[in-house]
C-alpha positions as CSV (number, residue, x, y, z in Angstrom):
1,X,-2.5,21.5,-29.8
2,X,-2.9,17.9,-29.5
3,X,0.6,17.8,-30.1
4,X,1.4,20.3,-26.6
5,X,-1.1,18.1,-24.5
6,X,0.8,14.7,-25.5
7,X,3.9,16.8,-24.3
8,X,2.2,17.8,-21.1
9,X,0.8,14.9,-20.6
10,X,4.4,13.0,-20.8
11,X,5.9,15.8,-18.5
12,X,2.9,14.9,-15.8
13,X,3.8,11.2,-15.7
14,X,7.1,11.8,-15.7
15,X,6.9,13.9,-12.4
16,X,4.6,11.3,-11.1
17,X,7.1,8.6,-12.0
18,X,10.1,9.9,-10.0
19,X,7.7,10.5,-6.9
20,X,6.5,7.4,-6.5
21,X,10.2,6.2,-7.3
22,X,11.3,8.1,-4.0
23,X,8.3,7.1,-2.2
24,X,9.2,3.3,-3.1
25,X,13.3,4.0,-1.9
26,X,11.8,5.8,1.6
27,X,8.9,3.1,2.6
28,X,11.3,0.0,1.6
29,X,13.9,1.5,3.9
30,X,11.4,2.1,6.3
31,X,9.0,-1.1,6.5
32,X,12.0,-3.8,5.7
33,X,13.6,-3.4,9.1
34,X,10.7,-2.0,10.9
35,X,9.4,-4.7,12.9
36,X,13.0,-5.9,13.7
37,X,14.0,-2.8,15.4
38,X,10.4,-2.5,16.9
39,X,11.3,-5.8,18.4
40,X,14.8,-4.8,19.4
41,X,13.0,-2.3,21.9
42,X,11.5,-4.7,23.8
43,X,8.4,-5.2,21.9
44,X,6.3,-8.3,21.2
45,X,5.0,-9.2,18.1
46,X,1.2,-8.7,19.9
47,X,2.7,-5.0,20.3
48,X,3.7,-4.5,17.0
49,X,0.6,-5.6,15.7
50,X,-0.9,-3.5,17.7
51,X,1.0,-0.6,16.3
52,X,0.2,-1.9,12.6
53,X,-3.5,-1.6,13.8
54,X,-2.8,2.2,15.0
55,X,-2.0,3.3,12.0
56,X,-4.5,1.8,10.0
57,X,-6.9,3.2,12.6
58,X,-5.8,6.2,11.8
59,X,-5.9,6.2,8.4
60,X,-9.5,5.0,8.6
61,X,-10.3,8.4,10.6
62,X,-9.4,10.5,8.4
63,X,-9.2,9.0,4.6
64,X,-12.7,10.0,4.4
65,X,-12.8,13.7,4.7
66,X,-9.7,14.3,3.2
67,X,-11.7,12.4,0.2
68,X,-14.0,14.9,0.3
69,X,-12.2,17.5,1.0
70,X,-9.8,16.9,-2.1
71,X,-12.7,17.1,-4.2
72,X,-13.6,20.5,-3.0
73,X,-9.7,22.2,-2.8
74,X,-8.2,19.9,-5.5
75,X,-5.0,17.3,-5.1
76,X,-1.6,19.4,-4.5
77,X,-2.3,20.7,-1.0
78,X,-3.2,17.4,0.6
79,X,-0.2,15.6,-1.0
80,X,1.9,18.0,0.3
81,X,0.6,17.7,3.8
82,X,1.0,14.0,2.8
83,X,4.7,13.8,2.5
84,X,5.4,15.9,5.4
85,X,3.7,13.8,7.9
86,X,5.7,10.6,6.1
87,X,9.1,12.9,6.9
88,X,7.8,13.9,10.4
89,X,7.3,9.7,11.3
90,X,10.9,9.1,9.9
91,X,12.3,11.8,12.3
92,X,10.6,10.3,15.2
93,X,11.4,6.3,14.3
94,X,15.0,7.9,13.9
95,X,15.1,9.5,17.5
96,X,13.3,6.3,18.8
97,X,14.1,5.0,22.3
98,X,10.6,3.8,23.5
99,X,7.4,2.3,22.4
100,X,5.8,5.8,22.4
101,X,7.9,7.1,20.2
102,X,6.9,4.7,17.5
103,X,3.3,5.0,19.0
104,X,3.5,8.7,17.4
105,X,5.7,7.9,14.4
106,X,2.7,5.1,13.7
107,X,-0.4,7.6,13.9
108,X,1.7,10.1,11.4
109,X,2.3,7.5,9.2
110,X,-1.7,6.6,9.4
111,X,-2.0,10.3,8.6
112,X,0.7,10.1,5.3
113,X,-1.7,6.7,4.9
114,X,-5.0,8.0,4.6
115,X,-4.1,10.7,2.2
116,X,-3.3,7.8,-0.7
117,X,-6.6,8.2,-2.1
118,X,-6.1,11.7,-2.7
119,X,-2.8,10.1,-5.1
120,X,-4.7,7.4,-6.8
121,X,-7.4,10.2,-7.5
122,X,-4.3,12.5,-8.7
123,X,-2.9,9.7,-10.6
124,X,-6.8,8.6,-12.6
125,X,-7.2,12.1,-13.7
126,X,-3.7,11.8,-15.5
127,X,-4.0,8.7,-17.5
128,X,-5.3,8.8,-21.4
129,X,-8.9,7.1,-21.9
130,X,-9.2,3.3,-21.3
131,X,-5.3,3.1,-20.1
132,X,-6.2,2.7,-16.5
133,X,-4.8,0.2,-15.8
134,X,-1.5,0.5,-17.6
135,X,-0.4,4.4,-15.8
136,X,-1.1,2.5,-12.6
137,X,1.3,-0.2,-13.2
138,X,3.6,2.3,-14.5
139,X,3.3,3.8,-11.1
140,X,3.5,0.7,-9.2
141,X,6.4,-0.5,-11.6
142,X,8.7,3.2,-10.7
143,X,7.6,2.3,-6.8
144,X,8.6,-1.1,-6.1
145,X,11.4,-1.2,-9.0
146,X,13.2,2.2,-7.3
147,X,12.7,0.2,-3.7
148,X,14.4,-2.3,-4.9
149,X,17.4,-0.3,-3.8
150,X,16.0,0.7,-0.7
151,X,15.2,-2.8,0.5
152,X,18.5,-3.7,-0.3
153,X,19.8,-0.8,1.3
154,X,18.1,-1.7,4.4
155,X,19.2,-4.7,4.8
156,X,23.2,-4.1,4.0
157,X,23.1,-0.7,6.3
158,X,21.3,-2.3,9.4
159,X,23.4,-4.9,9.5
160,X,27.2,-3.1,9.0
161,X,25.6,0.3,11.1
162,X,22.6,-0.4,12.6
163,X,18.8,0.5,12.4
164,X,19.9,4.4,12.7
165,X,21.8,4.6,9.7
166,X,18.3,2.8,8.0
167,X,16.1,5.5,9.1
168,X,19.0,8.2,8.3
169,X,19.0,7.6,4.7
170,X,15.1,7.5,4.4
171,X,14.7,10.7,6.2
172,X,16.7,12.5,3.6
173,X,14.9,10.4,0.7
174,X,11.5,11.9,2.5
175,X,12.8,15.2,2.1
176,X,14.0,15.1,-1.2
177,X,10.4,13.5,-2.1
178,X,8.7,16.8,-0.3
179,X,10.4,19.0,-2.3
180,X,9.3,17.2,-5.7
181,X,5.9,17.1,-4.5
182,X,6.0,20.9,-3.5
183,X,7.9,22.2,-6.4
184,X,7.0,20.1,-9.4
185,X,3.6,17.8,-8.7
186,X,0.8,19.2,-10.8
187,X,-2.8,20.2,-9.9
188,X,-4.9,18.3,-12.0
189,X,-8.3,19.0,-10.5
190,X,-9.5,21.8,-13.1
191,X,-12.1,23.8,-11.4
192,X,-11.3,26.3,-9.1
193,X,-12.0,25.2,-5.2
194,X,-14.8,25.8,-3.6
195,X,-15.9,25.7,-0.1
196,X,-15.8,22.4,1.7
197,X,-19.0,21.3,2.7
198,X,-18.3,20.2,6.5
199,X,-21.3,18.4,6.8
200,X,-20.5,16.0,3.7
201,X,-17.5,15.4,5.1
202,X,-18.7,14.3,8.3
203,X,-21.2,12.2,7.1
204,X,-18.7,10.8,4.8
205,X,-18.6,8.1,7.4
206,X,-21.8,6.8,6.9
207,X,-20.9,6.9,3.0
208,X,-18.1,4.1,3.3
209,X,-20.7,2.2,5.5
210,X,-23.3,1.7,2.9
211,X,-21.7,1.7,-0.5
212,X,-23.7,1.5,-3.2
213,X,-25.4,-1.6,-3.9
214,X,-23.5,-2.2,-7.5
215,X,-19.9,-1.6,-5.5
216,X,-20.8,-4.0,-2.7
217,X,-19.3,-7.4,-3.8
218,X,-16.2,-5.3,-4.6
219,X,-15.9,-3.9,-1.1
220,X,-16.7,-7.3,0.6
221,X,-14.0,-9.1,-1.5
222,X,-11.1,-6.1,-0.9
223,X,-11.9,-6.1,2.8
224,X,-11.2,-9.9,2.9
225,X,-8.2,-9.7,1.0
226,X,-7.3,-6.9,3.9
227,X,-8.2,-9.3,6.7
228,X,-6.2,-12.2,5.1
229,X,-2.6,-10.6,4.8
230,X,-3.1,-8.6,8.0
231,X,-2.7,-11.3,9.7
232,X,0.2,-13.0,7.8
233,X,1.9,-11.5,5.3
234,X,1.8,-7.7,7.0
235,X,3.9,-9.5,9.9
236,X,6.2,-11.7,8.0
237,X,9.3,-9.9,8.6
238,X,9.2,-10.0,12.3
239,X,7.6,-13.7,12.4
240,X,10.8,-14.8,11.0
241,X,12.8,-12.9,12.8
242,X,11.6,-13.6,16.2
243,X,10.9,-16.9,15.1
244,X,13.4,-18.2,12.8
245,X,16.5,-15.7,13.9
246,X,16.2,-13.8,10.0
247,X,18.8,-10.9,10.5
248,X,17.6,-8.0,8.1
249,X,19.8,-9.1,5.4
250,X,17.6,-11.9,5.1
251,X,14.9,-10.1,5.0
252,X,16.4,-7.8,2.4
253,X,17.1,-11.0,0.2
254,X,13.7,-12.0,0.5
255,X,11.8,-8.7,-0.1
256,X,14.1,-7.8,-2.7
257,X,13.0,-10.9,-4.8
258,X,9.0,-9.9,-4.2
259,X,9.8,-6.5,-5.0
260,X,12.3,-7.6,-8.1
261,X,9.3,-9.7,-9.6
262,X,6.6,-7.7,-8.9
263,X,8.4,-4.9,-10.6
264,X,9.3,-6.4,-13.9
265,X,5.5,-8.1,-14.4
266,X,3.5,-4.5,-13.7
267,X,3.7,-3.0,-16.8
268,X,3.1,-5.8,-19.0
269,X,0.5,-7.1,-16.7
270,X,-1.3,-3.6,-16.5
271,X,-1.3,-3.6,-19.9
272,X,-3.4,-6.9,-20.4
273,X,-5.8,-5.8,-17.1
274,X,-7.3,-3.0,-19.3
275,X,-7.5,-5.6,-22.2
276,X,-9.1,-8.6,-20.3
277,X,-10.6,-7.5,-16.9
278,X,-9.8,-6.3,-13.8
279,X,-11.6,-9.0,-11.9
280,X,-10.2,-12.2,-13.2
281,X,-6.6,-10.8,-12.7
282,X,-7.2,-9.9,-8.9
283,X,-8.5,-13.4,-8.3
284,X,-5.7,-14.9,-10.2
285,X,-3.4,-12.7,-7.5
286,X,-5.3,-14.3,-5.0
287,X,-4.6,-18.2,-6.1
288,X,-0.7,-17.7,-6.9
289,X,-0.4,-15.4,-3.3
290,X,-2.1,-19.1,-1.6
291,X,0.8,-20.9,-3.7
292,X,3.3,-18.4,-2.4
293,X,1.8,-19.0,1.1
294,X,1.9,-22.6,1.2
295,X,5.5,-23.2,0.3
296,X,6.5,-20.4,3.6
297,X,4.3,-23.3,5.4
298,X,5.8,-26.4,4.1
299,X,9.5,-24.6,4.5
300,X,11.4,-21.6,6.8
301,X,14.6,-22.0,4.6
302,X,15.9,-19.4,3.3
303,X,15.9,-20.0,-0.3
304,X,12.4,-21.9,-0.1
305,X,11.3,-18.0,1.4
306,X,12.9,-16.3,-1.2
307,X,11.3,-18.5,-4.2
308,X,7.9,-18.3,-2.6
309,X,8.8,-14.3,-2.4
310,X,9.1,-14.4,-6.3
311,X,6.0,-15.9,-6.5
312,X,4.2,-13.4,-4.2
313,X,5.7,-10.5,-6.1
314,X,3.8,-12.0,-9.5
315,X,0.8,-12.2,-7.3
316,X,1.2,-8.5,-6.6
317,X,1.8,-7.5,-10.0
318,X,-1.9,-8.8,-11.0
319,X,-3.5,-7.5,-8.2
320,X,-1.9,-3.4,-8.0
321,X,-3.0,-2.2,-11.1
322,X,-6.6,-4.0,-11.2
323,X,-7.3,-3.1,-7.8
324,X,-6.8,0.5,-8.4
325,X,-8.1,0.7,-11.9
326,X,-11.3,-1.5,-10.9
327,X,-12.7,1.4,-8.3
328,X,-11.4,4.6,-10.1
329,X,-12.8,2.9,-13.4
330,X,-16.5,2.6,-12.3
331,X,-16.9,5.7,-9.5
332,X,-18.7,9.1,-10.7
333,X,-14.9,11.1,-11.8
334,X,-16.3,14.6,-10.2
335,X,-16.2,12.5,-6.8
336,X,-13.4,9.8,-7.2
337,X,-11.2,11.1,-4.0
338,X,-14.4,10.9,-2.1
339,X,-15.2,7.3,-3.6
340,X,-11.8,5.9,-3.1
341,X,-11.6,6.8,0.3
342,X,-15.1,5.4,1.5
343,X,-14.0,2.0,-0.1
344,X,-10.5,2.0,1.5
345,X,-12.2,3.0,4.8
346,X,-15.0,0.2,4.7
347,X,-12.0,-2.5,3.3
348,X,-9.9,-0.7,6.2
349,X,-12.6,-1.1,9.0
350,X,-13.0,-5.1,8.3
351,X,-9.0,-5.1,8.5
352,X,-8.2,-3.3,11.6
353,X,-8.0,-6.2,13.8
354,X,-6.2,-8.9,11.6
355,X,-2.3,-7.5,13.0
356,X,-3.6,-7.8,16.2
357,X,-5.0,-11.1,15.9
358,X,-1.8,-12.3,13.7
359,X,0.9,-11.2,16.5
360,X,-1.9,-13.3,19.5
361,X,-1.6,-16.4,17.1
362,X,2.1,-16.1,16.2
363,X,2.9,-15.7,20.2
364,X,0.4,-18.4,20.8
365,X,1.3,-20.9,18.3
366,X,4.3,-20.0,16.0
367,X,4.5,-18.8,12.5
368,X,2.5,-21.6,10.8
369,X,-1.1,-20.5,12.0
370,X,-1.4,-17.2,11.2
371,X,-0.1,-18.1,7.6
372,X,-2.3,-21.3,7.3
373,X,-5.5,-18.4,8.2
374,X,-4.0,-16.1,5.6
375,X,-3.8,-18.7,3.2
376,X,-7.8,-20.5,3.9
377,X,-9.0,-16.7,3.8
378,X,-6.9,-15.3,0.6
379,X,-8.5,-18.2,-1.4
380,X,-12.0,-18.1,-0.5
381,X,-11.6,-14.3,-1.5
382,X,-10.1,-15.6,-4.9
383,X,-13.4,-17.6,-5.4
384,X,-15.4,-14.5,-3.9
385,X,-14.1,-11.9,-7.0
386,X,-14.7,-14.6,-9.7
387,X,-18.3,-14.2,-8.6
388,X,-19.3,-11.2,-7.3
389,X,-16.7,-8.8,-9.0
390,X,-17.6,-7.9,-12.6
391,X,-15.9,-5.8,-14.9
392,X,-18.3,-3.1,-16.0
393,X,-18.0,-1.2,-18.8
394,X,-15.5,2.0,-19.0
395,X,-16.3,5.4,-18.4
């Protein structure tokens, strides 16, 4: 028997590998020319923060009581739902010829957004005991090393047949990622469903405001980390490019080498999060992301963006797999889509603004501001986790 369950157990991460694979080839295509061609339609880059900010509005709304709501009906549904809102944004981004179409293609996206706790949940009650850490890099490994091709791709097709040909090729990727999802994704919640309880998910709200008192210094620390990249990094792409004149080749070039990095140094680094600690590796993120940040300061060049891009991939190697092995590795399991959500909606809510704010400083004073903010705020968040955010033991 124990044979049969390593079997099924191999065939379950195997199906989760490809998907988030297709999911890595469809958002890379996606997000690495999508404040470009937001810009090409007139837009500012106070607009397209603003749109940023939609979605994650959005997402707050409703990660919550699709949290809850998981836990009741189990995991398949909702990711299913999940992938056809992503395909329904492409279709809209691909038809685009206004503001309000993206306005729309943004809240789906939101939507396809708030549903990733119902994946990290699906994802948790998959891995063997005490491996955490390691199935998540595994994940994030198959997501950003398959979008290396996509962020690539992006670059290469926007620039020989425009933004449509982009959005093209990622609609058909979204599909092909529905059908796994429909078809093949398994239902690892065990018990049958029950009846949502409305009322728990509407006061799921009030849940995300008031964590629990052990879970606090985590929240406070992720919801800074939220505000400080908002406002720089989350923008990056169309900073340069309304700034500096990156075409999205560039940007390709420079993504690609975050993405290339980040991709090799999961696995091995997941691997020594479950051994060492989640906490010290997320703070270590955080001082090698401010190393990452100052050099974009100091330097616009090219090659100078795509070394410091390296860098920042490493950074998000540490941080992927601890952040998400951290919070599913010391909630109650019979509630860990509800638990995830509240925290991504309380480290949400601080965010929301920090687009909006980065795209009034960028218009306001150039590139270097909003990255000098991002910088003084991901550091004091490095020195934050190394005191308030303890490992605990596992369950």
């Amino acid at each position: 028997m124990s044979v049969v369950n390593r079997m099924q157990g191999r065939g379950r991460l195997f199906v989760l590998s490809v998907t988030s694979a297709l999911r890595g080839i469809r958002d890379n295509l996606r997000t690495v020319v999508w404040q470009p061609f937001a810009l090409s339609l007139g837009l500012d880059m106070q607009q397209v923060g603003t749109l940023e900010s939609l979605s994650d509005l959005t997402k707050l709304l409703l990660e919550p009581a699709f949290g809850v709501i998981s836990d009741a009906l189990g995991r398949k549904r909702l990711l299913i739902l999940r992938e056809t809102v992503a395909l329904g944004a492409l279709l809209l981004i691909l038809s685009a010829r206004s503001w309000q179409y993206l306005f729309m293609a943004m809240i789906l996206i939101g939507v396809s957004n708030s549903l990733v706790s119902v994946w990290s949940t699906l994802v948790a009650e998959s891995a063997p005991a005490g491996r955490l850490g390691f199935v998540y890099s595994v994940m994030g490994a198959c997501y950003t090393g398959a979008g290396l091709m996509g962020t690539l791709g992006a670059g290469y097709l926007a620039d020989a047949y425009g933004y449509g040909a982009v959005y093209t090729v990622a609609t058909i990727i979204a599909f092909m990622s529905l059908a796994l999802v429909w078809l093949k994704l398994p239902e690892t919640r065990n018990e049958a469903p029950t009846r949502v309880d409305w009322r728990k998910t509407l006061t799921s709200y009030v849940r995300a405001l008031n964590p629990p008192r052990e879970l606090r210094g985590f929240y406070v620390a992720m919801g800074l980390d939220l505000v400080a990249f908002g406002m720089g990094m989350r923008l990056l792409s169309g900073m340069l490019n309304a700034g500096y004149g990156y075409t999205p080749w560039m940007i390709a070039l420079y993504a690609t080498a975050m993405t290339l990095t980040q991709a090799a140094a999961q696995i091995p680094l997941g691997r020594l999060a479950d051994r060492f600690g989640y906490g010290k590796f997320m703070a270590i993120s955080q001082f090698t992301a401010c190393i990452a940040l100052g050099l974009m300061i100091v330097s616009k060049d090219l090659v100078v963006v795509i070394a410091a891009s390296l860098l920042f991939g490493v950074a998000n190697a540490f941080w992927m797999p601890a952040e998400q092995a951290w919070i599913a590795a010391n909630v109650d399991p019979k509630q860990r889509a509800q638990a995830i959500g509240s925290f991504s909606t309380f480290r949400g809510l601080l965010g929301l603004p920090a687009p909006i704010i980065g795209g009034i400083l960028f218009d306001a004073y150039g590139f270097d501001v909003p990255m000098l903010m991002n910088l003084i705020i991901a550091f004091i968040d490095g020195v934050i986790i190394l005191a308030w955010v303890k490992d605990r033991p596992r369950r």
